[in-house]
C-alpha positions in Angstrom: -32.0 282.1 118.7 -29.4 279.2 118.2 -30.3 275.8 116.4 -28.2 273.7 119.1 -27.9 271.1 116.6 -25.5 273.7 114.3 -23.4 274.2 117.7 -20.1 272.5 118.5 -20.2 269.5 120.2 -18.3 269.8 123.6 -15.4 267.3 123.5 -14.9 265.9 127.4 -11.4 265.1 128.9 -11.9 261.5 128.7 -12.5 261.4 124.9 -9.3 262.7 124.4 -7.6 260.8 126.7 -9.0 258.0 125.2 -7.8 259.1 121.4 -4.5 259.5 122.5 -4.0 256.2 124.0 -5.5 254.9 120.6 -2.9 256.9 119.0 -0.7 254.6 120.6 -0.5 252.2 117.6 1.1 255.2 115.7 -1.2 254.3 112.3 -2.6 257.2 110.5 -6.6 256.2 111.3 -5.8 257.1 114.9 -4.0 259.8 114.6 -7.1 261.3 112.3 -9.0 260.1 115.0 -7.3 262.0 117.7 -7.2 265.4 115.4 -10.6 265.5 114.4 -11.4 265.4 119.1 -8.9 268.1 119.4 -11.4 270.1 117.2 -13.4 270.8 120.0 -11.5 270.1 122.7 -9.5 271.7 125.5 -5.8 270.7 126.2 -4.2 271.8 129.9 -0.6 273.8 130.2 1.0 273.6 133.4 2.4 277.0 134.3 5.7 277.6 135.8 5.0 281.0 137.1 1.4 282.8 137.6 0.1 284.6 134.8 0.3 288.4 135.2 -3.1 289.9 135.4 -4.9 287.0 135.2 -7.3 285.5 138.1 -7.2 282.2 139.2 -10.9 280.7 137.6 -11.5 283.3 135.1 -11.6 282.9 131.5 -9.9 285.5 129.5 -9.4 285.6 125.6 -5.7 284.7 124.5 -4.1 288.0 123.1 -0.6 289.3 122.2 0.1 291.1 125.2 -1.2 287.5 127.0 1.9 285.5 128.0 2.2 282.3 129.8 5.9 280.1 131.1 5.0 276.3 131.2 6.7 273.7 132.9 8.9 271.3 130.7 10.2 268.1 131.2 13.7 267.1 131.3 15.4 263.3 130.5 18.2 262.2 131.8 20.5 263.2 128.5 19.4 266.5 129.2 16.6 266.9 126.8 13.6 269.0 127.4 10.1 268.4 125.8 6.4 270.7 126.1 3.8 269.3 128.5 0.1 268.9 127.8 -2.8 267.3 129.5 -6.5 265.6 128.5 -7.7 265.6 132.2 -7.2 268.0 135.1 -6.4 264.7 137.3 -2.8 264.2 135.3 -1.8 267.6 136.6 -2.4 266.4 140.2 0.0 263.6 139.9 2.8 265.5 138.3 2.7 268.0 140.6 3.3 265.3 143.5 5.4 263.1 141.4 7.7 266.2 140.1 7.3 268.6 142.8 6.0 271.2 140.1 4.7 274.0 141.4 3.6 277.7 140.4 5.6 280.3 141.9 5.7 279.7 145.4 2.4 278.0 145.1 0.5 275.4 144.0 0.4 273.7 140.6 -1.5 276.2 138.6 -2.7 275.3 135.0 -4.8 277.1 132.0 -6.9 275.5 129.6 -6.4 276.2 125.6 -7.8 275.4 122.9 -6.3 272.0 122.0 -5.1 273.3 118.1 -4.0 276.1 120.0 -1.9 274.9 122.6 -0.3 272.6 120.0 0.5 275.9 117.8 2.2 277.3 121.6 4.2 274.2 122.4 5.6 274.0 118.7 6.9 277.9 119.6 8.4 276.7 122.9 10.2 273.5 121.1 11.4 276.5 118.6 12.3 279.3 120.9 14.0 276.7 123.8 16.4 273.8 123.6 13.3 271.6 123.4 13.2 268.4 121.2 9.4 268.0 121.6 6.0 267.2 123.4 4.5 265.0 125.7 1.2 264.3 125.7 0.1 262.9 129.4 3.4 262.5 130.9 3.5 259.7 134.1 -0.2 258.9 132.3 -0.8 255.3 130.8 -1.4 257.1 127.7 1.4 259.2 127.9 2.5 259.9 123.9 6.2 261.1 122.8 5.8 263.5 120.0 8.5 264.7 117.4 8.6 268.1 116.3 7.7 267.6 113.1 4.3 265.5 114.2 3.4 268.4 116.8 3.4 270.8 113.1 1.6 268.4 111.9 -1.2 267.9 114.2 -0.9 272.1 114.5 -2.0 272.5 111.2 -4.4 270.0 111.3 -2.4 266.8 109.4 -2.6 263.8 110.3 0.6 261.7 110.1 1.4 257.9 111.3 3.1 258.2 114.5 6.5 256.3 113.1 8.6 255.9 116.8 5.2 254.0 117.5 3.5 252.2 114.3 6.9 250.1 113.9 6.3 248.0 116.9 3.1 246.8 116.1 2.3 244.1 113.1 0.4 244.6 110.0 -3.0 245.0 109.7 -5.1 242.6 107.6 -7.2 246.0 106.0 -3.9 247.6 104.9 -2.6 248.3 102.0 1.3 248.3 101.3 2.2 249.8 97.9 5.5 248.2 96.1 7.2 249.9 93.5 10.7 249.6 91.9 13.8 251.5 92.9 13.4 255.2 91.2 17.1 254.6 90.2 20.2 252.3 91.5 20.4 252.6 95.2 23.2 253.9 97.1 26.2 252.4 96.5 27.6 252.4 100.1 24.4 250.3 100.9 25.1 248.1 98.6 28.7 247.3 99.2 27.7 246.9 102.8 24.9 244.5 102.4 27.1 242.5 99.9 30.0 242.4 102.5 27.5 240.9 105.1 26.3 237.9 102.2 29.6 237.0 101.3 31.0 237.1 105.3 27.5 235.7 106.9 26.4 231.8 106.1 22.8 232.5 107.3 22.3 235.0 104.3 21.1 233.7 101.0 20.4 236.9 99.1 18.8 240.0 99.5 16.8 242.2 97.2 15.4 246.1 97.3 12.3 247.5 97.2 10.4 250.9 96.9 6.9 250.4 99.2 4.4 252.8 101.1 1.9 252.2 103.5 -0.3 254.9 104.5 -1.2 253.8 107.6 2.3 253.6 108.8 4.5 255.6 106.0 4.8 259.4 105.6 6.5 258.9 102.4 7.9 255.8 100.3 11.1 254.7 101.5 13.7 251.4 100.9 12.3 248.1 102.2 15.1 245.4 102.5 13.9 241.6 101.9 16.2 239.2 103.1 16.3 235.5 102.2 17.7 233.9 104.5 19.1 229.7 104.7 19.3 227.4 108.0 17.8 227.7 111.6 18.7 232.2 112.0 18.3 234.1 115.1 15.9 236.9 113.2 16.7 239.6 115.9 20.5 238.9 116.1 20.5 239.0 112.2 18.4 242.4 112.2 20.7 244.2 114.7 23.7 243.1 112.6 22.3 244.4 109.2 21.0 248.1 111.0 24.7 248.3 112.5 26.4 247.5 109.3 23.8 249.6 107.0 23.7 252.4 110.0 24.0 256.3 108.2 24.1 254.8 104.6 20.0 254.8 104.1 18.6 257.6 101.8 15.6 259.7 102.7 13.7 259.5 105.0 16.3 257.6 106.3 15.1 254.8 107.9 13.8 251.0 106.2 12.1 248.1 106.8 13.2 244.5 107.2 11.7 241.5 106.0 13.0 238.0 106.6 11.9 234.9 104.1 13.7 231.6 105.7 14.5 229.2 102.8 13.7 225.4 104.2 16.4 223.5 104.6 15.8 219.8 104.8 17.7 217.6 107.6 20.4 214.9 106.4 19.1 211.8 106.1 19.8 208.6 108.7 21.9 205.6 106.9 18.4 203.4 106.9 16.1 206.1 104.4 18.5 206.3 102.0 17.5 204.4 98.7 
């Protein structure tokens, strides 16, 4: 006899669905949350072709001689990425959407094990020219995944989602670590960011820093802090510094950029002056 509270809780569809659209924000907490659901849960693989020996409806246990051909998806630059679902319903909409189909038939899927199916699409992203996975695709929650954060979830790490955590603020509750440089920092970067000063009138000073977050960081990296002088177009400015600093950032190879406006007081009429 079985003590049912000692037995895995059945993860529904929905709960997953709903962790990855709260993965959305890309900070590690979600991502941990969406992990611990795929647990116990189930994750959908759209097959391409109809598994040999295997009848529609029955549930067989995954083995070597067990192989299955999923669909991918393909962007217009030619890139392919692994499909998997939450919810049966997704698969109905791509297959009307793309025109997938199995064989000559319908749109036929299996259900895995969701650690597992992670574990099989990281082997397709290795085995084909695929850049990675797509959680829900033509979903609302639809979630882009790199190669290295499908390993990651595959063996059961949670990582901040960084294509995602960048576009949303900071958090009061977190926490951003600030260190100084481990030695001088690159000198290309340097020579670049001191070209912009001296050509740019908006551009006070700059100074850099070594921070980590680890809601948003997988590892410390360069934060820039730019003072800037006068009324400055922030986004215009930003795009300027990432073109001229482009391919000179040291590991992990990407950094943050904070603006600090100095005020600058307007000239005074004839009549104020003393």
């Amino acid at each position: 006899m079985t003590d049912e509270s000692e037995s895995p809780q059945r993860i529904e569809g929905h709960q997953v669905t709903e962790a990855v659209a709260a993965a959305h924000r890309g900070l590690r907490r979600d991502v941990k949350g969406l992990l611990e659901l795929l647990q116990g849960a189930e994750l959908y693989v759209p097959l391409q072709v109809p598994m040999d020996g295997v009848p529609l409806g029955v549930q067989v246990e995954m083995s070597d001689g067990l192989s299955l051909i999923p669909h991918l998806l393909e962007d217009e630059d030619g890139d392919q990425y692994a499909a998997l679902f939450t919810e049966t319903s997704m698969l109905e909409v791509v297959q009307d959407e793309l025109g997938w189909t199995t064989g000559e038939g319908g749109l036929e899927y299996c259900s895995v094990p969701a650690l597992a199916a992670l574990d099989m699409a990281l082997q397709v992203i290795d085995d084909e020219r695929v850049v990675g996975l797509v959680l829900n695709p033509l979903h609302d929650t639809e979630l882009l995944l790199s190669r290295a954060e499908v390993d990651s979830l595959a063996q059961n790490t949670a990582l901040p989602l960084v294509n995602y955590v960048r576009d949303i603020p900071e958090l009061e509750d977190e926490k951003t670590l600030i260190a100084e440089l481990d030695g001088p920092p690159p000198r290309d970067l340097t020579q670049a960011l001191d070209a912009l000063v001296a050509e740019s009138g908006s551009i006070e000073s700059y100074a850099l820093q070594q921070t980590f977050n680890a809601e948003r960081d997988i590892e410390p990296h360069l934060t820039l802090h730019v003072k800037t002088r006068g009324d400055v177009e922030v986004q215009s400015l930003s795009r300027l510094i990432v073109e001229r600093i482009e391919g000179k950032v040291p590991e992990p190879g990407y950094i943050d950029i904070l603006f600090d406006t100095l005020a600058v007081e307007p000239p005074r009429l004839p009549d104020q002056l003393s």
